[in-house]
SEZAVO-436836 format. One record per residue: x, y, z of N, C-alpha, C in turn. Coordinates in steps of 0.001 Angstrom, whole numbers, plus 500000, padded with zeros to 6 digits. Atoms other than C-alpha are relative to their C-alpha. Layout:
<atoms>
XYZXYZXYZ ...
</atoms>
This chain:
<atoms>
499602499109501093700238108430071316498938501063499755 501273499156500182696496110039070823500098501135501156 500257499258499033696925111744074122501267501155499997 498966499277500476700045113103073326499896500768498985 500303499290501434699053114472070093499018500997500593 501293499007499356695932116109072400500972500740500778 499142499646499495698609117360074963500693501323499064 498916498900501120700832119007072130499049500823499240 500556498945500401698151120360070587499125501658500881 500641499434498623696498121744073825501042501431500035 498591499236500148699930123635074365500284501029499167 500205499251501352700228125076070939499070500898499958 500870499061499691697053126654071517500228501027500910 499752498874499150698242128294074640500929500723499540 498886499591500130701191129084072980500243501007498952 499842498953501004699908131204070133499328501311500197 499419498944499664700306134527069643498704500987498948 501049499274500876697103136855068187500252501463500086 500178498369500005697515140512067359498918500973500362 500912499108499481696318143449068625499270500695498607 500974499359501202693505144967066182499229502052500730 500568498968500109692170148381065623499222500640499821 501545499831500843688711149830064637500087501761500024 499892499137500059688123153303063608498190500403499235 501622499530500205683814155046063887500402500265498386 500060499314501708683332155736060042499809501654500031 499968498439499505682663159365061814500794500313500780 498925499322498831685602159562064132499271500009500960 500755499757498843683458159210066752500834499098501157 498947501117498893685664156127068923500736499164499217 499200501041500766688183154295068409499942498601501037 499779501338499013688601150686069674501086499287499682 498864500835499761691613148523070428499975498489500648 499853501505499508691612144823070940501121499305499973 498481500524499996694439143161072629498797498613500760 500071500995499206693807139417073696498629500501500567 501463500126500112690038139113075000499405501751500426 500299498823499371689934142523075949499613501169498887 500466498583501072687899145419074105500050501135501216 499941498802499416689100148807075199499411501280498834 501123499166500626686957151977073875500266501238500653 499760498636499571687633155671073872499110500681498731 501409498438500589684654158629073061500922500781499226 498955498746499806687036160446070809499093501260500166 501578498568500137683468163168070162500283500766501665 500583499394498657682767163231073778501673500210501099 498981500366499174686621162854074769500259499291501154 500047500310498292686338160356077742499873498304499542 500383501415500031686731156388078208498958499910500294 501078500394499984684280154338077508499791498612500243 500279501309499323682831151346079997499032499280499177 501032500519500547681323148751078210498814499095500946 501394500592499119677998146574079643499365499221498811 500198501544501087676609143140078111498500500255500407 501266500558499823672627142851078205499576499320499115 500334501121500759673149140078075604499188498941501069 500136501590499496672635137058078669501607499002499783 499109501075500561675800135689076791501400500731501007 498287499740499300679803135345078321500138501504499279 498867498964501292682301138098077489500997499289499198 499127500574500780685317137272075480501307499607501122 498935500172499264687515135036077411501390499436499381 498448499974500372690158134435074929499867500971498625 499215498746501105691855136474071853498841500037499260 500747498978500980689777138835069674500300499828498483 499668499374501832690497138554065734499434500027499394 500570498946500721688047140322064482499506501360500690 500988499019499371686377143591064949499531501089498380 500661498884501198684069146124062599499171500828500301 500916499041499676682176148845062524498740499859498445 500692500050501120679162148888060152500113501337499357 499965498827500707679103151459057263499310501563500863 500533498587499493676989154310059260500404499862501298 500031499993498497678442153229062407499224499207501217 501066500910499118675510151795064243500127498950500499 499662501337499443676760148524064910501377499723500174 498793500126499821679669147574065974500618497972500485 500282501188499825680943143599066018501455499119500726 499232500552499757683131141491067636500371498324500299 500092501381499778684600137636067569501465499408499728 499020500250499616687107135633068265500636498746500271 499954501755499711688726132186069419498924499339501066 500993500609499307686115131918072069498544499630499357 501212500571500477683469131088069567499024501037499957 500853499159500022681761133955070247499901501335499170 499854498657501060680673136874068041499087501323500904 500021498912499218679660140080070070498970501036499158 500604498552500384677060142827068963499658500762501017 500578498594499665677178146102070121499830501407499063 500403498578500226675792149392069753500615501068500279 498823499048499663678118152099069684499710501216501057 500757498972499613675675154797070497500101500231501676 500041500137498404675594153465074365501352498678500338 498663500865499533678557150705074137499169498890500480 500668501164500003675872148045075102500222499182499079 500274501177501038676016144423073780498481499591500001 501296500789499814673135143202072724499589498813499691 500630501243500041673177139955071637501632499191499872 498535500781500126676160137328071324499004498496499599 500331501362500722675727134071069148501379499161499931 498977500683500448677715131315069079500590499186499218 499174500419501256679889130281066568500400498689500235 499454501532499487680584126324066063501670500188499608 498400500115499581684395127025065380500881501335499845 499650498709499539686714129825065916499975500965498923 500463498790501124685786132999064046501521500961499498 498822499079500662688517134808061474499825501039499486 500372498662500366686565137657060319498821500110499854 500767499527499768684232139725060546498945501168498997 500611498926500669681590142402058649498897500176500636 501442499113500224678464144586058964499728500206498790 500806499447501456675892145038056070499843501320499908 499697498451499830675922148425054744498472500693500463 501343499140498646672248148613056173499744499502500869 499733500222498325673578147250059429498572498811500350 501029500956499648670596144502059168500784498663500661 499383501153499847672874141670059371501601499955500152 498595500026499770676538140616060446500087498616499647 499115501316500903678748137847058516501174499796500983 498724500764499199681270135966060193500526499307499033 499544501063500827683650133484058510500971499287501386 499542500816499016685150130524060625500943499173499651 498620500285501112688342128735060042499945498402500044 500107500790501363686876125993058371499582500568498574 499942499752500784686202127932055858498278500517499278 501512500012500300682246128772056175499584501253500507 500042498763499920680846132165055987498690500087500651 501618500059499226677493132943058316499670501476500533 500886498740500430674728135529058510499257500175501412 501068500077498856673186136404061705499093501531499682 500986498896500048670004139087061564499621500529500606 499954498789499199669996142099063440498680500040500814 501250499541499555666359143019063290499490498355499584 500816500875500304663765140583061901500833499503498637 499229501265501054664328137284059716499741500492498854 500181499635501756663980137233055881498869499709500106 501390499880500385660304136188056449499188500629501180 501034499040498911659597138859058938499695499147501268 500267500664499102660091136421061763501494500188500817 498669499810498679663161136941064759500413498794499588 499347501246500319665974134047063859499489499064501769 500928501341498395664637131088066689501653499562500507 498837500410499198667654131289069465501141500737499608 499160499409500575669610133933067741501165499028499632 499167500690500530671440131311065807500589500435498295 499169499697501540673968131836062727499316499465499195 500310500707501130673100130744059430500942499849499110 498700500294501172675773129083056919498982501040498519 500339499849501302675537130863053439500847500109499227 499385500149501026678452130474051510501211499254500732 498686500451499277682177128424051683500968500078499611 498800499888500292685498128603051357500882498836499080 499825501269500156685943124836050827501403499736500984 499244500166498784688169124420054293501222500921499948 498959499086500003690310127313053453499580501212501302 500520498983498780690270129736056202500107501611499369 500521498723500665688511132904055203500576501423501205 499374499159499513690790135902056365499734501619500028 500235498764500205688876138764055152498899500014499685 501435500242500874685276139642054409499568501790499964 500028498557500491684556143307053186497920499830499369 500766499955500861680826144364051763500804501175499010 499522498762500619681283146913048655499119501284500604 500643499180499722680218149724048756498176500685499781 501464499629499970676537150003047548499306498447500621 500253501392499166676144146519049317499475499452499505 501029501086501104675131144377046664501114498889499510 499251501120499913678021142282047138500951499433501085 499728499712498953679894140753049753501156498978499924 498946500180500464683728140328049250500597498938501349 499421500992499677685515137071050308501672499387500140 498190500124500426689631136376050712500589499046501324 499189501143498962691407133216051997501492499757499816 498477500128500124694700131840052510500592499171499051 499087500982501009694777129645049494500044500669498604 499175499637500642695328132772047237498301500432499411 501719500140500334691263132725046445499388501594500627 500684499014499551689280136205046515498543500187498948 501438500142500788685096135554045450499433501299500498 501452498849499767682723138114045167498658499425499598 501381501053499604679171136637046004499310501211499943 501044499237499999675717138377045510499502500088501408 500491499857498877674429139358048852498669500246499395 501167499960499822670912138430049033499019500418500659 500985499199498635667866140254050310499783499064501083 500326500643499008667282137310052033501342498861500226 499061500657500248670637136397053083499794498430500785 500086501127499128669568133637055667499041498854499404 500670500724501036668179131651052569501602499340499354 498663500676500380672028131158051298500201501114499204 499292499072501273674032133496049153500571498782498965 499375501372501709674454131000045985500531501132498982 499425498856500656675103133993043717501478500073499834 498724499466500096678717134139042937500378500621498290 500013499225501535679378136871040543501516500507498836 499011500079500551683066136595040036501201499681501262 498919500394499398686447135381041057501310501032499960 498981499036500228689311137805041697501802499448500144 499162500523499899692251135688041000501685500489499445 498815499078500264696032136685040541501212500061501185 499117500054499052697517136208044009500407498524500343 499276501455500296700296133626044528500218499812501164 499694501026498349700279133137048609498720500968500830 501114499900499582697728133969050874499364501518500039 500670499055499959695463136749050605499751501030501463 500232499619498860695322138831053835499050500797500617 501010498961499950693311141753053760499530500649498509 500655498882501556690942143988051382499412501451500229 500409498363500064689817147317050933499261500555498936 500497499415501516687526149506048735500402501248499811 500180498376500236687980152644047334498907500885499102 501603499271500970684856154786045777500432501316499779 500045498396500556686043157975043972498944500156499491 501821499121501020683110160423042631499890499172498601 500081500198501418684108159523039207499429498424499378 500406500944500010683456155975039794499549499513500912 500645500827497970680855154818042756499666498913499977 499954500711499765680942151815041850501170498865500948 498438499943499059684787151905043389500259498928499205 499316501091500794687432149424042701500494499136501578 499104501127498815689014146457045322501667499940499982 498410499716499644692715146726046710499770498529500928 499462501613499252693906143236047880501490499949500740 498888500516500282696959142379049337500184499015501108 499711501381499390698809139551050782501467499439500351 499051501043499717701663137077051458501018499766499064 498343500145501623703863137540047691500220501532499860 499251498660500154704479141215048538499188500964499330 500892499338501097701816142778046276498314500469500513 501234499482499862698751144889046493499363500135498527 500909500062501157696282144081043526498711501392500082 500800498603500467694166147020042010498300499072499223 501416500998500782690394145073040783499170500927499339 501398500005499762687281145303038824499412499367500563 500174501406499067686026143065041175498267499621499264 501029500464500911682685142909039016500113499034499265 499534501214500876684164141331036587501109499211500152 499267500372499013686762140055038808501721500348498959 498786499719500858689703141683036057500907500194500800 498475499144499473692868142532037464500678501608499466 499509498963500648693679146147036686501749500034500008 498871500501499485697011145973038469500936499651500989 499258500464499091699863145044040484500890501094500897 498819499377499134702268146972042826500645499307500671 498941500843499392705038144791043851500628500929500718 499387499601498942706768146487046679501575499783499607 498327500444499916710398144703046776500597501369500020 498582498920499589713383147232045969499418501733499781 500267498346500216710664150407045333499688500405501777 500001499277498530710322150441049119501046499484500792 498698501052499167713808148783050320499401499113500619 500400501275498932712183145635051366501070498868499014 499573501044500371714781143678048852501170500479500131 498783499426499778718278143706049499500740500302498767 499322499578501229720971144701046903500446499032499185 499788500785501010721626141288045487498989499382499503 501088499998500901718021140828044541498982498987500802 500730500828499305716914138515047844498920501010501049 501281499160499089714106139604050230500883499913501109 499413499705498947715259141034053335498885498856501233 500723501101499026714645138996056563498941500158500838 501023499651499386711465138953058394498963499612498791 500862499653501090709129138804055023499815501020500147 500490498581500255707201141141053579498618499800499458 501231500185500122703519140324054018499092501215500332 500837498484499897700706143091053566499078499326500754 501035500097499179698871142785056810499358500753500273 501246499258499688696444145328056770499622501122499357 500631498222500930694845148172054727498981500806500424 501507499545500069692047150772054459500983500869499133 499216499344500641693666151805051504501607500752499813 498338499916499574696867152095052851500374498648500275 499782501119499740698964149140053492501130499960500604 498729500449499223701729147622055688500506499098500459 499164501174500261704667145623055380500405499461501378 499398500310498752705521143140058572501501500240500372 498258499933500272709380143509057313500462501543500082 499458498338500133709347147593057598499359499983501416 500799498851499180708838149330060680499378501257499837 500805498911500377706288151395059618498910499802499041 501010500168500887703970152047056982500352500437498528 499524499597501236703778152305052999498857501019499185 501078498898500542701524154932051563499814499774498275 500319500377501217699750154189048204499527501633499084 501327499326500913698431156310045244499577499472499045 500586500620500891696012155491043140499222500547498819 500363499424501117695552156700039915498494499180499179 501322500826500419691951155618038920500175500110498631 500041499733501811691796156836035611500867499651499073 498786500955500580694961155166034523499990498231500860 500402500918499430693981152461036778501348499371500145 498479500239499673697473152404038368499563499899501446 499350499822498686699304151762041574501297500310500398 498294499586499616702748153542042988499601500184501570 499647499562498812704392153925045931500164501672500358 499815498587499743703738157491047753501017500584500790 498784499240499148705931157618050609499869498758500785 500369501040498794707135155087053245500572500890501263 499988499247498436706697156417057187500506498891500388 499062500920498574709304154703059263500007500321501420 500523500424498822709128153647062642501403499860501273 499176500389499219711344153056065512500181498591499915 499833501229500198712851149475065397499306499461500901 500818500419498365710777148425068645498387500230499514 501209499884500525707756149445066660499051499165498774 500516500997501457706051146821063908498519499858500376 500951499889499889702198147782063399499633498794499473 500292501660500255700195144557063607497890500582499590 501179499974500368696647146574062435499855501657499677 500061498713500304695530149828060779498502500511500190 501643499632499721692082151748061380500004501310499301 500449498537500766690646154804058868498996500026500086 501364499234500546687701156711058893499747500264499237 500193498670501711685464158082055853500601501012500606 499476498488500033686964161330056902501286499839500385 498734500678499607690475160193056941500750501693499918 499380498751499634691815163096058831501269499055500200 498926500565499431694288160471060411500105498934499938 499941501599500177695494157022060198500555499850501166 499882500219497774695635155032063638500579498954499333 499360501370499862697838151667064056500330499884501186 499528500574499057698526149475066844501110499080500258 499521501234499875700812147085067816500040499634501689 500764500533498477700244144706070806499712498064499600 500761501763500230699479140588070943499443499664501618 500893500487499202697506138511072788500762499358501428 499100501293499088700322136694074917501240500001499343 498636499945500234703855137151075468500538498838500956 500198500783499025704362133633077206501400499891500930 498869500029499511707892133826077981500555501208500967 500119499092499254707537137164079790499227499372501992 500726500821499011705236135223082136499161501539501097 501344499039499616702719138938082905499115500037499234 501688500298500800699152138816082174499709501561499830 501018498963500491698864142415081503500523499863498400 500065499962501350698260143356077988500237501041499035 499709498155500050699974146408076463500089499414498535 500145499005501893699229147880073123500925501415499853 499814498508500562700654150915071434499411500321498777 500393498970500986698801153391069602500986500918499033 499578499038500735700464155432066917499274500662499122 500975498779500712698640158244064627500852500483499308 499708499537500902699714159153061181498661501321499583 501440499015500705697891162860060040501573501310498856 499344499769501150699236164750056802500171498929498911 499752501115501180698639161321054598499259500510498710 500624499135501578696289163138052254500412500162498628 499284499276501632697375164017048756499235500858499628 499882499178500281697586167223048443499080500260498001 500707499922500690695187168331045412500972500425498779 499311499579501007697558170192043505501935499330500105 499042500420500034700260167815043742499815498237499659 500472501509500247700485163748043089500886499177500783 499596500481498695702576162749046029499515500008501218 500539499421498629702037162829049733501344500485500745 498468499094499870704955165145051076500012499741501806 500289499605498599703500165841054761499633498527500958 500474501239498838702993161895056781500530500286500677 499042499541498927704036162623059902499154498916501111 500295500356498610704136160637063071499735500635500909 500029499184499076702314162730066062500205499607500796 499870500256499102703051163095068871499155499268500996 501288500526498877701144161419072436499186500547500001 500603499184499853700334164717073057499182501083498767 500542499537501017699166166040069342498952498863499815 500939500496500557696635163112068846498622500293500374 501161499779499309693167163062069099499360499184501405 500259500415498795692380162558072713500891499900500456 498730499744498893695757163099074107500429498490500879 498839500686498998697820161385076889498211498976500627 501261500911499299693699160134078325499615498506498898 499874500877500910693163158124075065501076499200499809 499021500968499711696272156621075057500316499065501732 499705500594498727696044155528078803498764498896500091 501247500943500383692813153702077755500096499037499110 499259500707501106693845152029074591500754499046500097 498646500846500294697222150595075389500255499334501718 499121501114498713697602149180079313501128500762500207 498684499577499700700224150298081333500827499234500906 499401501304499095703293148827082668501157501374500625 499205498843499416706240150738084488501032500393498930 498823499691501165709246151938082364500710499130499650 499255500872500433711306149330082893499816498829499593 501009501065500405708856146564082094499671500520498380 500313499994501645707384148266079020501625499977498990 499038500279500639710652148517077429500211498231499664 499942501886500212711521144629077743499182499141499298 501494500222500719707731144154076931499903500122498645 500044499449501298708024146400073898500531499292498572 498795500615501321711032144523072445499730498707499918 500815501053500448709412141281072929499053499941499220 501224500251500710706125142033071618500857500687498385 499517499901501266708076143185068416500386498623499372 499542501501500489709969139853068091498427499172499900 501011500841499160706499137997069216499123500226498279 500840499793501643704690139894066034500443499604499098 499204500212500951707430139546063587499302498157500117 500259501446499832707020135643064632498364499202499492 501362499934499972703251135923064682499452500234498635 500141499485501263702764137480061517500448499064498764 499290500684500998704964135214059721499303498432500024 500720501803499131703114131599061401498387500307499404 501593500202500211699618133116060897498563499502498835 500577500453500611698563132380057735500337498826498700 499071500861501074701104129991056451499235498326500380 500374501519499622699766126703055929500925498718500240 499824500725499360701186123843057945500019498766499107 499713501865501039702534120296056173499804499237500583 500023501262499517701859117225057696500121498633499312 500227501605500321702861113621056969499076499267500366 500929500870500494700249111347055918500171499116501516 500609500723498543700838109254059459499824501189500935 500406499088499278700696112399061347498476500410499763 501520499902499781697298113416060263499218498858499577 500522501210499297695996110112060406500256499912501509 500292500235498863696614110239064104499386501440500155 500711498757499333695356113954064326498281499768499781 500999500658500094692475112364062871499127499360501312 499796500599499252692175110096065495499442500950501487 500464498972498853692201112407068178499189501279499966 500617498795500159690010115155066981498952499687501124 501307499946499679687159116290069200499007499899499735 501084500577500533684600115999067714499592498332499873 500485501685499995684741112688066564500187499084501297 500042500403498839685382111728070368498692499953500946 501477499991499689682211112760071115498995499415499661 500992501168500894680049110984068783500489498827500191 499635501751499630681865107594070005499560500325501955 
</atoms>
């Protein structure tokens, strides 16, 4: 029975399905695309792909990617994933330089906003600090090893954001839980500090975002998640300013008052957000000074299209999304195709309080043309990507909906998963 339970779980593993992710330079300088273990990299500055090169010592990434970040000025750039491994490079030359390994599979990712240190969180639920340059007592970490400093309590931590003057360092899991913790000068001492709780969401938390208008640089936190809703914060004092429920202001509820099929989970922001149940995207505004949220406009998509990650720059000339997964198993080809799409006209207009102009560009209107997209996304022939296309739609929809839903088990079932865990096989 134990071996069977190892078997089926073995399986399951091969059998799941990780999205393609997006990253976007805080200067427009490259963009990056991660499908399944693969980091692809385009110069948009210098216009030209870009080969990467490891002089960590450590592997590359031999299975799926779900995370990636860029640090606030750029300078660092991070990556980690189910292989345990977390990835630093340097953007400047695309070199890795160091890779640490993670004791269980990594769910997200950050850079400090003075790029000293990178946070991981792992899906038990434990958040860790590795140090760039020198330790907290002016000494190199011994073996470039992680350091635990804060936990989830076995919830799997889905999001980790710093703010913006980096004096705190934002936390969001799947059991509805979003902490804001003091980031310590010396974080590899422990972040004990927790300076508030940002509570209010009723299914799992997915992603976060800041926003810093002039008027307020201390900014405010945009949450959203798994009950349809993007939360507006003081995240200081962890208040709730407010809510934006989605349902029938963006047709995601049907006309007798049920949710349309697919859900309608907010998987991904940078101040924008987007529904798995729309093809496309939903455009926010945000009235600070009334400390509101409305809907601006929703950009629809071709039905074959369902973005599974979004990427903005500070200079949000344009909004990038991908869609793409790690493994389409029933296809039975190992290549790995992404699509890029590029929203530009999202702005709001100064003398107006809508956004009128989102427009989908073309291949050939984005930045870096038909070369950037041949770098990015994998290619297959016509009649393959089509088939491909309309799978990896179903594959996300599926994916999206499995990923952060927590799993029931009967009381003799995990007593035998018990049983068979690894770990404890080892220590006997």
């Amino acid at each position: 029975m134990e071996e069977n339970l190892i078997e089926k779980g073995e399986s399951s593993r091969e059998g799941e399905v990780a999205p393609a992710l997006i990253a976007i330079h805080p200067r427009d300088k490259s963009a990056v695309v991660a499908v399944g273990p693969e980091l692809r990299v385009y110069d948009i500055a210098g216009n030209c792909p870009i080969s990467l090169s490891d002089d960590s010592g450590g592997p590359s990434h031999s299975e799926s990617i779900r995370a990636i970040g860029f640090g606030a000025n750029g300078s660092v750039f991070a990556s980690a994933g189910d292989d345990k491994l977390v990835k630093i490079w340097m953007p400047d030359s695309w070199h890795c330089t160091k890779t640490v390994y993670a004791e269980k599979r990594v769910s997200a990712v950050a850079v400090s906003r003075n790029g000293q240190h990178v946070v991981f969180a792992d899906k038990f639920g434990l958040v860790w600090a590795i140090a760039l340059g020198e330790g907290d007592e002016g000494q190199a970490p011994i073996d470039n090893k992680a350091v635990p400093i804060l936990g989830h309590y076995c919830s799997i931590v889905t999001s980790l954001k710093f703010s913006p003057d980096g004096r705190f360092i934002v936390s969001a899991d799947r059991d509805f839980k979003i902490r804001i913790t003091v980031f310590p000068k010396r974080p590899l001492k422990g972040a004990h500090e927790i300076q508030s709780f940002c509570l209010g969401h009723t299914d799992f938390v997915s992603c976060l975002a800041f926003a810093c208008p002039i008027d307020y640089p201390q900014g405010f936190l945009l949450s959203g998640g798994g009950d349809s809703t993007v939360h507006l914060w003081d995240f200081v004092s962890g208040r709730l300013l407010h809510t934006c429920d989605f349902g029938a202001q963006a047709g995601l509820v049907n006309s007798n008052g049920t949710e349309m099929e697919g859900g309608s989970a907010v998987i991904d922001s940078g101040c924008i957000f987007d529904k798995c149940s729309l093809h496309g995207i939903i455009l926010l505004n945000c009235d600070f000074s009334a400390r509101t949220l409305s809907i601006a406009k929703v950009v629809t998509m071709e039905e074959s299209y369902v973005p599974t990650s979004l990427g903005l720059s500070d200079l949000p000339k344009h909004l990038w999304m991908v869609m793409g997964v790690s493994n389409i198993p029933t296809l039975g080809t190992t290549k790995l195709l992404s699509r890029v799409r590029v929203v530009s006209g999202f702005q709001k207009d100064p003398s107006d309080s809508c956004v009128h102009n989102a427009i989908i560009m073309g291949d050939g209107e984005i930045p870096g043309g038909e070369e950037l997209l041949e770098k990015l996304q994998g290619s297959l022939d016509v009649a393959e990507e089509e088939v491909t296309l309309a799978a990896t739609a179903a594959a996300v929809k599926t994916s999206m909906h499995n990923l952060l839903i927590k799993k029931q088990y009967s009381v003799e079932k995990r007593e035998l998963q018990k049983r068979s865990r690894n770990d404890k096989k080892l220590k006997q």
